[in-house]
C-alpha positions as a Python dict, from the first residue, in 0.01 Angstrom:
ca = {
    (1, 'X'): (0, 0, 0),
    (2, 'X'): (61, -367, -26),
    (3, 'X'): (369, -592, 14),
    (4, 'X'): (312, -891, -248),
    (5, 'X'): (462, -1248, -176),
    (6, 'X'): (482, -1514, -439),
    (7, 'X'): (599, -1860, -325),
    (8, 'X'): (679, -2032, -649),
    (9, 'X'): (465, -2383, -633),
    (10, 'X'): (652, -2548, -921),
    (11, 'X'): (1022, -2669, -967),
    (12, 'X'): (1240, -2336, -1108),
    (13, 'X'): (1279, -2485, -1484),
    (14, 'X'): (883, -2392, -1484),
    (15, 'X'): (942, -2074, -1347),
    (16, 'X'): (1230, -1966, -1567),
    (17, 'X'): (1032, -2099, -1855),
    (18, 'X'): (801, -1813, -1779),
    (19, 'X'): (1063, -1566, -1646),
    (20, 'X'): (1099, -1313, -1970),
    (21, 'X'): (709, -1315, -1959),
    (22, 'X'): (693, -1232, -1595),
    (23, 'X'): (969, -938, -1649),
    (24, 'X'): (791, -749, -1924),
    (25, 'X'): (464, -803, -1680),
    (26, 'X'): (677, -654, -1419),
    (27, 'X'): (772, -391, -1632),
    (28, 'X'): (430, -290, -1732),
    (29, 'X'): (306, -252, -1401),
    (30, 'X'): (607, -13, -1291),
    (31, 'X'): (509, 207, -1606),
    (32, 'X'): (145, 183, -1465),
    (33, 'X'): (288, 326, -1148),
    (34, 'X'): (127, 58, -974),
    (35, 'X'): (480, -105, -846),
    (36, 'X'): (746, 50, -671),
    (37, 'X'): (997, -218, -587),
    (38, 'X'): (1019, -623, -634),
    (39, 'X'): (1263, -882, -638),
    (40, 'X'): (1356, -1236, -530),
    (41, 'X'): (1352, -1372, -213),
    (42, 'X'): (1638, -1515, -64),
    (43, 'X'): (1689, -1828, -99),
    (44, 'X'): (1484, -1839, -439),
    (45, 'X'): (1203, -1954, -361),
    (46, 'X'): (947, -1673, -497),
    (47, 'X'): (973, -1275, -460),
    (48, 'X'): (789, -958, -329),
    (49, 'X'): (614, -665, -465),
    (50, 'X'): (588, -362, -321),
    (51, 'X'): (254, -211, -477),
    (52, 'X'): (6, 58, -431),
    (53, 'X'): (-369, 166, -595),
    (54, 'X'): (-674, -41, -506),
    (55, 'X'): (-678, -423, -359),
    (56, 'X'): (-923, -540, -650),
    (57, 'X'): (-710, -347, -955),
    (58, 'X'): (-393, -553, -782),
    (59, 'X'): (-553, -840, -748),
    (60, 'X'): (-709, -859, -1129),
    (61, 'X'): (-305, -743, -1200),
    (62, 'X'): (-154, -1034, -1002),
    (63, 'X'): (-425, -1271, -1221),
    (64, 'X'): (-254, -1181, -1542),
    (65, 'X'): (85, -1283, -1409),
    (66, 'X'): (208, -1520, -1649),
    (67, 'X'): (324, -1681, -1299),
    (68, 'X'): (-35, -1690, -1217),
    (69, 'X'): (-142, -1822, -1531),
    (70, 'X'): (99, -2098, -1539),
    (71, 'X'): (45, -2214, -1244),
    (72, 'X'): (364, -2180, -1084),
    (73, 'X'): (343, -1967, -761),
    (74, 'X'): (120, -1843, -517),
    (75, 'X'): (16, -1516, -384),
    (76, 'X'): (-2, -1350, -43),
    (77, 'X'): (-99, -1006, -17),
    (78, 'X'): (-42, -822, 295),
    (79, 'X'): (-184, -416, 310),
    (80, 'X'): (-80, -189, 528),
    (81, 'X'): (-48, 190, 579),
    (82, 'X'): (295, 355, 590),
    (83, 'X'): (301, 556, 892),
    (84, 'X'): (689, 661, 877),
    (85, 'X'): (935, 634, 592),
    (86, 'X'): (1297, 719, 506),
    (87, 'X'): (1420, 1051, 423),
    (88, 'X'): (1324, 1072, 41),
    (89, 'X'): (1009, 806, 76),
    (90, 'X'): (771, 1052, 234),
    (91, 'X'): (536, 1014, -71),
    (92, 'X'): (467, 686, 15),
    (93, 'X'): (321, 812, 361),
    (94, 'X'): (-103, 816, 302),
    (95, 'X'): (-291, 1112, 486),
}
């Protein structure tokens, strides 16, 4: 599994510029089932992705960002292994 983190690298008139592209990319991946939660980050300055499947298929996904391809944020991926979860998130434990 793998938390996402973009840090938008361009004022937010770029990035809303690109927002309704970004949303229907978003939107794609969650009906891959490659995302299972995102948002923005507090204050605004970029947001996180919550994603599972393979570090080269996300990466290759995070390329066709329309963030990505216009230039206005950067990515940090962190992977990790969920060893515990919530009552009702136990799917997202690996074996």
């Amino acid at each position: 599994m793998f938390v996402v983190s973009l840090t938008y690298t361009a004022p937010l008139s770029d990035v809303d510029a690109l927002l309704d592209a970004h949303v229907a990319w978003l939107k794609q991946a969650y009906a891959d089932g490659a995302f299972l939660a995102s948002g923005r980050k507090v204050p605004r300055e970029g947001g996180v992705i919550l994603a599972r499947g393979e570090r080269a298929v996300l990466e290759a996904r995070l390329a066709k960002d329309p963030f990505a391809q216009g230039g206005v944020a950067r990515y940090d991926i962190i992977e990790f292994v969920p060893g515990m979860t919530a009552p009702g998130l136990e799917s997202l434990k690996e074996a």
